[in-house]
N, C-alpha and C positions, 0 to 999 in steps of 0.2 A: 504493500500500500504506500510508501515511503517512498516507492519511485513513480508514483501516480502520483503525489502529491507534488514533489520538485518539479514532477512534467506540467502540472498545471500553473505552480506559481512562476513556469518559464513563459507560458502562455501568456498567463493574466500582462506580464513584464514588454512580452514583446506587443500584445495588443493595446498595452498604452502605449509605445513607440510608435504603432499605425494612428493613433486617435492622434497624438500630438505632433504629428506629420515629420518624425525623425524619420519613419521605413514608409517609402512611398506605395500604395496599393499597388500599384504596376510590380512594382517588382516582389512585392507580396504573391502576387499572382505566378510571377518566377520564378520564384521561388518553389511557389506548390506543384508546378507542373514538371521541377526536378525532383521532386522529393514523393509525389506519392508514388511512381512505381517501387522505389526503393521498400515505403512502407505493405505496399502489397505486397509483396515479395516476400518480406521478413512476418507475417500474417500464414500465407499461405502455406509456405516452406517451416513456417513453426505448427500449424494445425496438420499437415503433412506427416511432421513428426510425431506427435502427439498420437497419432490412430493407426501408425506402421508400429509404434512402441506398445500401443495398447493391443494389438494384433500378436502380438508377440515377437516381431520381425530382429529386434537387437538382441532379445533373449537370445536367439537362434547364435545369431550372429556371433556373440560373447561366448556360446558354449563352443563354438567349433575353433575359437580364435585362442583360448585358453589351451585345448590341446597340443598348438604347434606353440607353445610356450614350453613345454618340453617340462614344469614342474616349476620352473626357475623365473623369477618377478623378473628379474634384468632384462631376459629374455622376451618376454610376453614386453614388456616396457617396451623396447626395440622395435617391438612389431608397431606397437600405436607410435613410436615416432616419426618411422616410415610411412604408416599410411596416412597419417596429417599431414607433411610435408607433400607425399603426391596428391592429397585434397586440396591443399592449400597451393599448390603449382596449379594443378591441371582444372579447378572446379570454383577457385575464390575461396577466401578466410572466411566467407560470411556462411556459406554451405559448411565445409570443414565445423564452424562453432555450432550451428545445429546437427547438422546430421552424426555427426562424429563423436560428440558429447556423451551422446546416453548409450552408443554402445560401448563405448572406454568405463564409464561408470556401471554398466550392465556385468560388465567383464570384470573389471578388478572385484565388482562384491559376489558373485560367481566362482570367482579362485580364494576369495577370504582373503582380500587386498585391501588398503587402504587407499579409495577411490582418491583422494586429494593430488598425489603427481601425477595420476593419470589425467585428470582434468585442468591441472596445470599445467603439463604436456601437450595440451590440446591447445588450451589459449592462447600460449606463447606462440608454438608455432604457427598458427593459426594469424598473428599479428606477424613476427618476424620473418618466418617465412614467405609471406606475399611480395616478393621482388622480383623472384624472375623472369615471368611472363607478363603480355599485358592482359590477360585475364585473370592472372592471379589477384587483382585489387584494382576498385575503380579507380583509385589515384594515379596509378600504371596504368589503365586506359585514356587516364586527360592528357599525362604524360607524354603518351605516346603520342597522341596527336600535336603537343607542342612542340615534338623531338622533330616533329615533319612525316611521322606515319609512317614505321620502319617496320619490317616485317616481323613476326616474333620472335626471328632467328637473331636478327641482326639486335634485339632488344634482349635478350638473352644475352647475346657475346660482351653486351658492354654494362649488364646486373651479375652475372653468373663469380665473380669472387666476391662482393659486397653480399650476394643473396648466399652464400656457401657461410661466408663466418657467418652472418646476422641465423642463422639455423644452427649451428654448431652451437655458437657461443650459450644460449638460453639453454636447450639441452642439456651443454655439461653442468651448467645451474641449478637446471631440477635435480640433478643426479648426484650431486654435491646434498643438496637439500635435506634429501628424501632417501639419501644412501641408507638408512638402515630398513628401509621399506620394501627398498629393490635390490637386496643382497640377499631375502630369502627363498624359501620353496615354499612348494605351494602346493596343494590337489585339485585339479582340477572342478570336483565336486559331480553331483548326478545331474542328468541333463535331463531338465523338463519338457512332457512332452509337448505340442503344439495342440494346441486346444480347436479354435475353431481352422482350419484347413483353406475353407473358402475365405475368409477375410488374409490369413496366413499370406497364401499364393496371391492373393488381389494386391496385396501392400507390398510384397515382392518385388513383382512387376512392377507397377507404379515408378516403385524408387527406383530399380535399374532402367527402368526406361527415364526417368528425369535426370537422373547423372549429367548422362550425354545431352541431354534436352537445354539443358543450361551451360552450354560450351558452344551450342550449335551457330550462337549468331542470333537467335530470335528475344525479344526482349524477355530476362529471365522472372519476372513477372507472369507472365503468357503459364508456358510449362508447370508453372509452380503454380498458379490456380488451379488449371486443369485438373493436375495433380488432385489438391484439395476435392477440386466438387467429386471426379470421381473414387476415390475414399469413405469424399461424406456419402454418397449417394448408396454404397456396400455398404457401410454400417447403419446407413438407414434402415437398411432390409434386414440385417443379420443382427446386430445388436444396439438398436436404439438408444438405449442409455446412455451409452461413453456420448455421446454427443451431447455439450453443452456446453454454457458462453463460458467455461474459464478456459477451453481451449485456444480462444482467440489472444492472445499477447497482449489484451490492453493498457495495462497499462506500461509495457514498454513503449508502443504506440503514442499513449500520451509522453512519455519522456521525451523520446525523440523528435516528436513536431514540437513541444515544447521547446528541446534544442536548438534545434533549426533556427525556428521563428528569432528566439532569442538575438542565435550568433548571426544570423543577418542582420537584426537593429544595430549589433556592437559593430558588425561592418560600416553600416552607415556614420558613423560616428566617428571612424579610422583606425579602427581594430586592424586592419588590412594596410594603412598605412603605417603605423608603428610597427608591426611584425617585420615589413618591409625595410622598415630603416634599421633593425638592427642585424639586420641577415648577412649584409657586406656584397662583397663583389671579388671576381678573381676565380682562378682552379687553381689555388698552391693548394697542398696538402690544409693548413691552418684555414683559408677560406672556405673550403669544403665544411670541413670540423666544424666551423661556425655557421656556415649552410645547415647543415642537418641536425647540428644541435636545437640550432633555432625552430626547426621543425617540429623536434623532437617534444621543445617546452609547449611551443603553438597547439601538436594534437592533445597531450593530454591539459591542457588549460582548456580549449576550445573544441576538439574532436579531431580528426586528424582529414577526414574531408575539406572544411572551413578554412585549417590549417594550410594545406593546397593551396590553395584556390586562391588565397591571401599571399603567397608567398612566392606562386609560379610566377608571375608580371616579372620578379626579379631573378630567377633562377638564368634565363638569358641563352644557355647550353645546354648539349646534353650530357656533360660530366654532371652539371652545376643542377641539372633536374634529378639527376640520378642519385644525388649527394641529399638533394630536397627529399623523393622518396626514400631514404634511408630513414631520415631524421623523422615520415609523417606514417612510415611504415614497419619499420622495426622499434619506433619509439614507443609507442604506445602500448607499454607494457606499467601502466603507474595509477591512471586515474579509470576509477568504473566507465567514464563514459570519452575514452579516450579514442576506441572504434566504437562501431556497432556492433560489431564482431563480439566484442567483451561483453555487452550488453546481453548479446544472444545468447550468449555462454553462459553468463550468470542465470538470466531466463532457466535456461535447460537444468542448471544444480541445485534450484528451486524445485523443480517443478519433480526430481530424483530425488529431495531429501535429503543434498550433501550441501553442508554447511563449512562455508568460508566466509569468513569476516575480511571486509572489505581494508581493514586497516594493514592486517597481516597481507596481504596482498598489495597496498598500496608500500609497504617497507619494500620488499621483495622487489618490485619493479623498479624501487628508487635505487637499488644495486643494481639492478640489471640489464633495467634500459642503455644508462647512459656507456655502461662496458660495452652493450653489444652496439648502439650506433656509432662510438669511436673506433672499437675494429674492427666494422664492415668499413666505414666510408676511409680509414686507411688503407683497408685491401683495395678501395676503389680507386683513390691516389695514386697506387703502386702499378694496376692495369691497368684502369681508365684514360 
């Protein structure tokens, strides 16, 4: 309820900025017309979730995934680092925080694991991992289009050591953390069986068919509804009940338009100007460092989209963009509402029963951010 609330008194905030003519309706309206696919998206793709989890589909998933863990946490560890990092390359961080979420939580309490690095494991990478493609992270699609629209390859050859440490770095972090968590064995435990079949096999499908549906090029909105109605439309038939409004995410929804609205009034005012002046100019090594740090403080002050957007006018190159997403994409390991990503995650550890306190999390990212965007954007110095 606490994040329904801040979403609204961002509201009430930014809708006195329209009354008192700081944020002009016009661009109010520009606002909304970037921002609601993103909120459908993050609606659908969470209700999605919600009724492939209640189907039983990550159960599934967790018990088969537990056995090639071979008895040993490190191991089973290993696997969800991997398949984050390929979620988060090939599908976006904002999929990777949902989708990936409850089956790493499904799975560590499955082997009699302490879910918390597993879902630490997720967010992180989930945030620092989104460099190397430009579908890995909207901010790598605005990116790209500033760079002059280079093909994935050639956006990859000039992310691929900045995107290598900023995934390293966080990892050996959790592993440090959480070392006595993930140095034991484990049993796998009895595997339940699949209750109703026909929702089972419906939610299945569904998800392997939206994978690729959201890489395809079509807007990822689209798929991820479909998705939704066809789900809700099976459990209408098969089991009625799970269907009900807390499945809808609202009040992340109210968070995040409350964000939005806000951090565009602070734009109008020159939020976007001061971020500007203290960002610098240059490709030495120390220019970058102050490139991407400044990014860094900009996402989690303000979110790490806003943070963009404000900051791209002076990035100028595409060292100097690529230094910017360091700092708007591997930084945002500090504040809850730093991505959406984090927001989605937190959603989903709610919504599972595992409990992290946002403080111990906000220490944690204040060691780790700034480690991992200084030795990504040095590795970027060194190739770039």
């Amino acid at each position: 309820m606490r994040t329904a609330v801040v979403g609204a008194v961002l509201l009430v905030l930014g809708a006195i900025a329209v009354a008192v003519g700081i944020l002009p309706l016009p661009e109010v309206a520009v606002l909304w017309d970037r921002v609601w696919p993103i909120l459908l998206f993050v609606v659908a793709v969470t209700v999605v979730t919600e009724l492939a989890a209640e189907a039983g589909l990550f159960t599934w998933v967790a018990q088969r995934a537990a056995r090639w863990g071979r008895g040993r946490a490190w191991v089973l560890w290993l696997l969800v680092v991997l398949v984050a990092a390929l979620c988060t390359i090939f599908l976006s961080l904002d999929t990777t925080a949902v989708l990936l979420t409850p089956v790493v939580i499904v799975l560590a309490r499955h082997a009699g694991l302490n879910p918390l690095p597993f879902a630490l494991t997720t967010v992180w990478m989930a945030n620092a991992g989104s460099l190397l493609l430009p579908v890995s992270n909207l901010t790598n699609l605005l990116a790209q289009h500033a760079m002059g629209d280079p093909s994935p390859a050639a956006f990859a050859a000039l992310m691929w050591a900045p995107a290598l440490v900023a995934m390293i770095v966080p990892m050996v972090a959790v592993f440090v953390i959480a070392r006595r968590s993930l140095v034991v064995r484990y049993e796998p435990g009895e595997e339940e069986p699949v209750g109703d079949r026909v929702l089972f096999a419906t939610s299945a499908v569904v998800v392997v068919a939206l994978v690729p549906l959201l890489v395809s090029g079509l807007p990822v909105w689209l798929p991820a509804s479909a998705a939704a109605i066809v789900l809700g439309v099976v459990f209408l038939v098969r089991r009625r009940s799970v269907l009900r409004f807390g499945l809808v995410p609202w009040q992340l929804v109210v968070l995040a338009s409350g964000l939005f609205l806000f951090i565009e009034a602070l734009h109008a005012v020159g939020l976007g100007a001061l971020l500007a002046a203290v960002s610098g100019t240059g490709e030495s090594p120390l220019a970058l460092l102050r490139l991407s740090l400044t990014g860094m403080v900009g996402a989690n002050a303000i979110d790490n989209l806003p943070a963009y957007l404000a900051l791209e006018p002076v990035a100028g190159s595409p060292v100097r963009l690529a230094a910017l997403l360091i700092g708007v994409n591997a930084g945002p390991l500090i504040t809850p509402w730093a991505s959406l990503a984090t927001l989605l995650w937190h959603q989903r550890l709610t919504s599972f029963d595992v409990e992290l306190r946002w403080k111990r999390y906000v220490l944690l990212g204040a060691i780790v951010a700034p480690v991992t965007v200084v030795l990504a954007t040095l590795a970027l110095a060194v190739t770039g």
